[in-house]
Phi, psi and omega in degrees: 000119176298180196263305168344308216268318203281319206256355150291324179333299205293348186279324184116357192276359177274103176226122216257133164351048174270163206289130171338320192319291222249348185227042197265027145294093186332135157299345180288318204283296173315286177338297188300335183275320187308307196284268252257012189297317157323330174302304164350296178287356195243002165305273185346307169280335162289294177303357165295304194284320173318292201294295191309354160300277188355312218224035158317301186278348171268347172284326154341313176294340181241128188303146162347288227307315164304349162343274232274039158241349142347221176341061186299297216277326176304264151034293182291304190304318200270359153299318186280307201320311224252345171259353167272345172306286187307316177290339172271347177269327170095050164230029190320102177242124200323291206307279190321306150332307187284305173327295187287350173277298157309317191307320165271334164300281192314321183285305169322327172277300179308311181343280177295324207287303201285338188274355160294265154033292200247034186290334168297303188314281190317007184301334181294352178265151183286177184291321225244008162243309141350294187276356173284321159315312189286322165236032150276340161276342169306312210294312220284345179287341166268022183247340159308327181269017164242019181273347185296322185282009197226325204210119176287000164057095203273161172313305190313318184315302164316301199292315138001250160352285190300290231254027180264294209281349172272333166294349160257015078355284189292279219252025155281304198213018191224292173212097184308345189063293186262097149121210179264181179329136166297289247315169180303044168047115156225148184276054170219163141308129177314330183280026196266133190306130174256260192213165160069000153117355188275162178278164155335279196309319192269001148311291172319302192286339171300299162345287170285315175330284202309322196272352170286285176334260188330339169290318203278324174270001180283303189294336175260011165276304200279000141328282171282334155289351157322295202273333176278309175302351147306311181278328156345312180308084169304000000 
């Protein structure tokens, strides 16, 4: 590969054949965040910083040793900062890619699902912290779905992912190991009845479950379609 060929890479100009599903991001869209990526990063590390103000009182609230299951969304955001960052250096590393492609996809999703969920509840927020929450986690699933233009999301790479973002799950909702459920703050008691016979917690968690999942097949789609249009290639 020429010094030519790596530094259109880092431009974004390579966008490999994928099925609408997995790429329903405009290419004009996509280009402008890839040419314009230190911006990106540097959105990012600001909601980055942002979030962990956010989430002051509940790590307050938590043992240390419990700290890094905490701040999910902060989290996600600074997994993008630092593999679009690695990727612009032209040190793109896959593990990292994969974190930040789930991290954003699940969170970006979880967000909006729970403040839709508990929108009477969430009335103590002002509107304009309200929709900021609600699309600013929209925007990080569409910069996730623009990561497919950076990292071929290798199986190991995935294999990462799933079990960082599945260990937050488990001591989200299932066995905090120290102290109660990690999960995000919600402005209800977990036990307060919802719909269908489930609770707060088993609502939220059906949520994230799901939204874990879809990361985990978004990403091993665009894998193998990666990989069928490679064999393609004469």
């Amino acid at each position: 590969m020429t010094a030519s060929t790596r530094m259109a890479d880092r431009e974004g100009a390579d966008r490999p054949s994928l099925p609408a599903y997995l790429a329903p991001v405009p290419r004009r869209l996509e280009d402008l965040g890839l040419r314009f990526a230190w911006l990106v990063v540097a959105i990012n590390l600001a909601g980055t910083a942002f979030g962990f103000w956010y989430y002051g009182a509940q790590l307050a609230q938590t043992t240390v040793v419990m700290w890094p299951w905490v701040p999910d969304s902060p989290l996600a955001t600074l997994f993008v900062a630092l593999a679009i960052a690695a990727w612009k250096v032209g040190r793109e590393q896959p593990w990292l890619t994969a974190l930040a492609f789930f991290g954003n996809v699940v969170l970006g999703l979880w967000t909006p699902y729970t403040l839709l969920v508990f929108a009477d509840s969430y009335s103590y927020l002002p509107v304009w912290m309200y929709n900021f929450l609600f699309w600013s986690h929209l925007a990080m699933v569409v910069q996730a779905l623009v990561l497919y233009r950076i990292s071929d999301f290798p199986v190991w790479a995935v294999a990462v992912a799933s079990v960082w973002y599945g260990s937050n799950l488990v001591v989200d909702y299932f066995v905090p190991f120290v102290g109660d459920p990690h999960h995000t703050m919600i402005p209800v008691s977990r036990e307060t009845p919802m719909f269908l016979g489930a609770d707060a917690l088993g609502v939220i968690a059906v949520g994230e479950v799901t939204f874990v999942l879809l990361a985990l097949f978004l990403a091993l789609a665009i894998r193998v379609k990666k990989c069928e249009a490679a064999r393609s290639v004469p």
